[in-house]
C-alpha positions in Angstrom: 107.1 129.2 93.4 108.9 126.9 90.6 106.6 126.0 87.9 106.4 122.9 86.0 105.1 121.7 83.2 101.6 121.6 81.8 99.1 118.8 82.9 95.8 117.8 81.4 93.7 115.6 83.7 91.5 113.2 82.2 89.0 111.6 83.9 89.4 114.5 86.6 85.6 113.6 88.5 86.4 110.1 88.9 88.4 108.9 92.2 91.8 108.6 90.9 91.0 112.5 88.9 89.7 114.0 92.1 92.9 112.4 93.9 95.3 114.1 91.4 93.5 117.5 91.9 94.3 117.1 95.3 97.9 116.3 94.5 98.0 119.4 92.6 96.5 121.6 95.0 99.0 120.4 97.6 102.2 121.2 95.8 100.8 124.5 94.9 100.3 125.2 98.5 102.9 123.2 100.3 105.2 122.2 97.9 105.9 125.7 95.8 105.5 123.5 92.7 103.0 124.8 90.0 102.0 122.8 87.6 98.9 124.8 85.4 96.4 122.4 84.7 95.6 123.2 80.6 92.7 121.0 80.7 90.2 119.0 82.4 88.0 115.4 81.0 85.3 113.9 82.5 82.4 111.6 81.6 79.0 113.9 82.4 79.6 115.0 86.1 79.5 118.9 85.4 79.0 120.4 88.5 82.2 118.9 90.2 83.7 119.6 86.7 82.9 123.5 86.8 84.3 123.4 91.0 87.4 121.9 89.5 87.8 123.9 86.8 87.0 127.4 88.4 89.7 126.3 91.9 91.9 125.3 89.2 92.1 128.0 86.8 91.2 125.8 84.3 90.1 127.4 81.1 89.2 124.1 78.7 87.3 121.1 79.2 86.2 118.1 77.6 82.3 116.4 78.5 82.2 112.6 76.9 78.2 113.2 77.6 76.6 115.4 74.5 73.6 116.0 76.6 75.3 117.5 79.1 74.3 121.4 79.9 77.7 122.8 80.7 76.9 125.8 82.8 81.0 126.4 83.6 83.4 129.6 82.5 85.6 127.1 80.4 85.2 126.7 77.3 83.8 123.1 76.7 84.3 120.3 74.1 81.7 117.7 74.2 81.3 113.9 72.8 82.5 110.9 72.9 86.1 112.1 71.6 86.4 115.3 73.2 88.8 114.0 75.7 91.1 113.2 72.7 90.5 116.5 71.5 91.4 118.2 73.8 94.7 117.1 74.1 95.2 117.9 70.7 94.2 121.1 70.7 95.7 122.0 73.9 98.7 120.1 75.2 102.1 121.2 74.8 105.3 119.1 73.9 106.6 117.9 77.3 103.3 118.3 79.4 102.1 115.5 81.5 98.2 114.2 80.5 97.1 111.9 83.6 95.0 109.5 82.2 92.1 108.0 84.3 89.5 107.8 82.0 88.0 104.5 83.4 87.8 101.8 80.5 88.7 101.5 76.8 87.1 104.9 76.4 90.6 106.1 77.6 92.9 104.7 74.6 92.7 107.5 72.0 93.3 110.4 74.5 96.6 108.3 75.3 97.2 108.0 71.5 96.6 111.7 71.4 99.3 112.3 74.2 101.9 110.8 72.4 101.2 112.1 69.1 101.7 115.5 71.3 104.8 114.5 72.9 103.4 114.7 76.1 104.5 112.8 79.1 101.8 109.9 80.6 100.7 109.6 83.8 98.5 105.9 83.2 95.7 105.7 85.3 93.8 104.1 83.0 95.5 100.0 83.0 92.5 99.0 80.1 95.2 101.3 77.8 98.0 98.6 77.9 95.5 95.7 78.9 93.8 96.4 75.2 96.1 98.8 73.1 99.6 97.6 74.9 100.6 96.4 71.2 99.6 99.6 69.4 100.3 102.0 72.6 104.0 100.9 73.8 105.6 101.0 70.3 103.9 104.4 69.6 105.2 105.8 72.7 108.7 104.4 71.9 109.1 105.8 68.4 107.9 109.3 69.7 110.3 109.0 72.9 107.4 109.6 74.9 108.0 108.6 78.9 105.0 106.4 80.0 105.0 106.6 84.3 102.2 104.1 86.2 100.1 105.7 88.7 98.5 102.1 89.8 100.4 102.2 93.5 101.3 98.5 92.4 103.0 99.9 89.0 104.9 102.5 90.8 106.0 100.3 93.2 107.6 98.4 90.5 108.5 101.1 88.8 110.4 102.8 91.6 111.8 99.7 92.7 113.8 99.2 89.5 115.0 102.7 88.8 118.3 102.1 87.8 118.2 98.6 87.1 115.7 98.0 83.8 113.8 94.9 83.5 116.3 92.3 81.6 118.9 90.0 82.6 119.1 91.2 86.4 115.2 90.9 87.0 114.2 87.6 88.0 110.3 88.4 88.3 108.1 91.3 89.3 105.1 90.5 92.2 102.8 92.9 92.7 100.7 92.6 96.2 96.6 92.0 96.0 94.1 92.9 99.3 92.1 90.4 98.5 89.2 92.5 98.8 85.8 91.9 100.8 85.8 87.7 99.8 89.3 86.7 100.5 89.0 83.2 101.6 85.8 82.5 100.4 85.5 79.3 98.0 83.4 79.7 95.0 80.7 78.4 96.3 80.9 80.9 99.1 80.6 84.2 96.0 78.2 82.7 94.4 75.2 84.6 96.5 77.5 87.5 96.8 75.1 90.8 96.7 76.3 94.3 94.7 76.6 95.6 98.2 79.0 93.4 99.5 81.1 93.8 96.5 81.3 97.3 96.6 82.1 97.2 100.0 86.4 97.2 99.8 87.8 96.4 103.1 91.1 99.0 102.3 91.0 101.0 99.3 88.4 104.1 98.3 87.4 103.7 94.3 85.1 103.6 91.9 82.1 101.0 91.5 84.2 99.1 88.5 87.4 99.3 90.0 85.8 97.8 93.6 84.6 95.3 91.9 87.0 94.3 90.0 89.0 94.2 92.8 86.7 92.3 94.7 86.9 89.2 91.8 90.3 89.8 91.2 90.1 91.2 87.6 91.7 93.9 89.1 94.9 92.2 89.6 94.6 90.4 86.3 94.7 93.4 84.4 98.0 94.8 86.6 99.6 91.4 85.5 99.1 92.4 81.9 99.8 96.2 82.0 103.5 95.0 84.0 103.7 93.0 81.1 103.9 95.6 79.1 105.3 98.8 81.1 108.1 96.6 81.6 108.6 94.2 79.2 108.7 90.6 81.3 106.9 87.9 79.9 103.8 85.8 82.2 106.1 83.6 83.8 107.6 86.3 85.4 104.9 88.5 86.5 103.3 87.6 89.8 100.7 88.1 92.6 99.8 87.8 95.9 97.8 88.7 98.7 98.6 91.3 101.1 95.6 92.4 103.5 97.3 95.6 104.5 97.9 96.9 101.9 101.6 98.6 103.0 103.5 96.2 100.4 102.6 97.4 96.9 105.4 95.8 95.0 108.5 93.7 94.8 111.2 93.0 92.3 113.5 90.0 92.7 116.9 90.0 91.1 118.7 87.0 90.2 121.5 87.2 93.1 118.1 86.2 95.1 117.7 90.3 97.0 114.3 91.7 97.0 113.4 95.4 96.9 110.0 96.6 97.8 108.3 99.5 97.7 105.6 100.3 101.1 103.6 102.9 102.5 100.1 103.4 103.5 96.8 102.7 101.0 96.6 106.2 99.3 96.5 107.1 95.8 97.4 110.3 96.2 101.7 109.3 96.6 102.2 107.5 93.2 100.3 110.0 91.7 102.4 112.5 93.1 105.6 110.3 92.1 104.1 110.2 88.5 103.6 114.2 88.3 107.1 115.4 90.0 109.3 112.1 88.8 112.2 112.3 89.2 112.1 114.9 91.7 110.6 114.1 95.6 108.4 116.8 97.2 106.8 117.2 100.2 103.9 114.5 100.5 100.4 114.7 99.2 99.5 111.8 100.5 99.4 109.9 104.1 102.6 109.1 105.8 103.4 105.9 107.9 102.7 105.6 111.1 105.3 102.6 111.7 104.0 102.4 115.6 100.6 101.1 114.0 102.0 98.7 112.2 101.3 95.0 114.4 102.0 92.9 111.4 102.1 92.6 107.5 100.6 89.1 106.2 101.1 87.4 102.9 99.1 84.3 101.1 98.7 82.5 97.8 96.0 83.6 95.4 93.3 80.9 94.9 93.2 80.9 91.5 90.7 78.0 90.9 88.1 80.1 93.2 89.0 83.3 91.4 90.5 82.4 87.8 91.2 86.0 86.1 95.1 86.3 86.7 95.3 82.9 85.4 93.9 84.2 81.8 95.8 87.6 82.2 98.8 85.2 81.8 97.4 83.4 79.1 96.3 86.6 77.4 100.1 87.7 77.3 101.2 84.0 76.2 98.6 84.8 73.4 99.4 88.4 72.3 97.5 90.2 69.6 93.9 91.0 70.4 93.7 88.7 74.4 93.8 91.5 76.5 91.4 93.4 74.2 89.1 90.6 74.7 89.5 89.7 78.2 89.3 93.8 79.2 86.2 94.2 77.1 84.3 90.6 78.5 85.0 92.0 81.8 83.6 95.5 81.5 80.6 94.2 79.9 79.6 91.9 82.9 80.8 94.0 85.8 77.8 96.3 83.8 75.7 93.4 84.3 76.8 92.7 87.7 76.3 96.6 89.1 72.8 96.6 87.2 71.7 93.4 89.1 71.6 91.5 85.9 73.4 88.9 86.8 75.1 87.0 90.2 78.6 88.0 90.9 80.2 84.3 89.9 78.4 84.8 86.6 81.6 87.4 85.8 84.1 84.5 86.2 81.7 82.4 83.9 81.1 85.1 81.1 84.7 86.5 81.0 86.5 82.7 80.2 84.1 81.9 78.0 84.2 85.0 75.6 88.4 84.6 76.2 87.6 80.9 74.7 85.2 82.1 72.1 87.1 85.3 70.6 90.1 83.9 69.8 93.2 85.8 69.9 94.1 87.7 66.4 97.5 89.6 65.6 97.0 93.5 65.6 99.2 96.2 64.4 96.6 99.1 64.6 93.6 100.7 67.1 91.3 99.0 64.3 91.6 95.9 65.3 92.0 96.3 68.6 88.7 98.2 68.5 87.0 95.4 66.2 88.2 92.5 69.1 86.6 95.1 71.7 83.2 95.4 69.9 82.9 91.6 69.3 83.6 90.5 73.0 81.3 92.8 73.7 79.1 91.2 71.9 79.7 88.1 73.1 79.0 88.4 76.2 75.8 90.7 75.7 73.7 87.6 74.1 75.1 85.2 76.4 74.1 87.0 79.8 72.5 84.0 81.3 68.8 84.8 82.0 68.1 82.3 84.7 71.0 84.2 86.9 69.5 87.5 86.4 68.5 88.9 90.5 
């Protein structure tokens, strides 16, 4: 068995983390491809955390919950910054940290990576959405290799290996499902119930993720991390909608060809891409079945009905702190939303109006990315509108 280099896993309970221990386990078994896992993150989930530790042979973790009782063999780190800790204290030069810490939590164990050296498997899109000013030149100066694991990302990614992003690259379009409310108008969403967000007609995820996906945020937020893992401005970054799922990506070049990237809804392949780039090894994840295929549809994004790619673009017109701002307003009423605070059209409503009442500020440091966080936050925390509350 050839062994590779070291990962971390960040994030390792939530769906895309227990997707990359799977991806792990597989090469170990089918691929002959070790890669020791030196550490594991998650948020308070410490059961699954001690399972994955012990199958993994894990010997450090990180907790973000201090209350947690950690009952595990591994020696644990707990807090809010263990995560970042950890990397610091146990990744190598030249390891891989996958990072799917969901939200801006994620952003200093990234920063932590590349102080390391370490290569970054980004999971976590809020990283670029927020940070992408503070992250992208950090990670160029330390000559750190930053590789999406968003199937849309790698996609793109894939699609333009050996051809960067500049003069030959017309625009980038990454493919949407829609989710469960594709072709409803917005007076259609406006009843729409947490159950029927959560319900995502293609992919498996997380509550915050389905929902986002659900109003589209989801996309919005790709728009801006393409935006910065490959260095196109708005006007060439698009969407649209693709029910199946099969078409994660395109790139257009300016002699008018098209490459795409396909393959069935499963996380489990770009993460696998992002882990053994630039090598291919025997798949994790599904394969197709091309005799199932009957058809691949593809539509225009309603963007009056759902409006959140419309301020991602805006957001990178704007620089500085808009994606801080837009990422944080979102999180904050998707919080709202899941706790049955408010109606599910209330997101659209809160997230443009804290973009429109935290204006954009230039930013050269995680301070002030950190201050624009805190005071969309805010923002939208007193505004939450009472009469909408279920």
């Amino acid at each position: 068995m050839s062994s590779g280099p070291g990962i971390l896993i960040l994030g390792s309970t939530g769906s895309i983390g227990c997707s990359t221990v799977e991806v792990v386990e597989h090469l170990r078994a089918c691929g002959g491809y070790d890669l020791p896992v030196r550490g594991l993150a998650a948020g308070g989930n410490v059961t699954l955390l001690a399972e994955q530790a012990r199958r993994l042979g894990t010997r450090h973790v990180a907790i973000a919950d201090p209350n947690a009782v950690w009952a595990g063999d591994a020696a644990a780190l707990t807090g809010p910054d263990a995560a970042a800790q950890l990397v610091r204290e146990q990744a190598e030069p030249g390891d891989i940290v996958l990072a799917a810490i969901v939200g801006a939590a994620g952003i200093d164990a990234v920063l932590a990576a590349i102080e390391r050296g370490c290569r970054i498997g980004l999971a976590n899109k809020e990283t670029l959405v927020a940070a992408g000013a503070v992250v992208m030149p950090a990670a160029r100066e330390a000559g750190v290799e930053i590789l999406p694991v968003d199937s849309e990302h790698s996609a793109i990614f894939q699609c333009l290996h050996g051809h960067p992003p500049g003069a030959e690259v017309e625009r980038l379009v990454l493919t949407a499902s829609g989710g469960p409310f594709r072709g409803c108008s917005r007076a259609e969403i406006e009843a729409v119930t947490v159950e029927q967000a959560l319900a995502h007609p293609t992919w498996k995820m997380g509550p915050k993720v389905t929902v986002d996906s659900a109003t589209l945020a989801n996309k919005a937020l790709e728009v801006l991390e393409a935006h910065w893992l490959f260095g196109l401005p708005a006007d060439r970054i698009d969407a649209i909608i693709h029910p199946q799922s099969i078409i994660h990506g395109f790139v257009e070049f300016v002699d008018g060809s098209v490459l795409a990237q396909a393959g069935p809804p499963d996380m489990r392949t770009p993460i696998q891409v992002a882990l053994t780039w630039p090598e291919r090894l025997p798949a994790a994840g599904r394969r197709m079945d091309w005799a199932e295929l009957s058809g691949l549809s593809f539509e225009p994004i309603d963007h009056d009905t759902f409006p959140m790619i419309r301020l991602a673009w805006n957001a990178i017109r704007e620089g500085g702190t808009a994606g801080a701002v837009l990422n944080a307003a979102n999180e904050v009423a998707v919080e709202a939303f899941l706790s049955g605070e408010i109606r599910f059209a209330d997101i659209f409503r809160l997230v443009v109006d804290a973009c429109d009442a935290c204006p954009p500020r230039s930013v050269t440091d995680l301070d002030g990315i950190t201050a624009a966080d805190a005071e969309a936050r805010r923002w939208v925390r007193t505004h939450l509108p009472a009469g909408s509350r279920t």
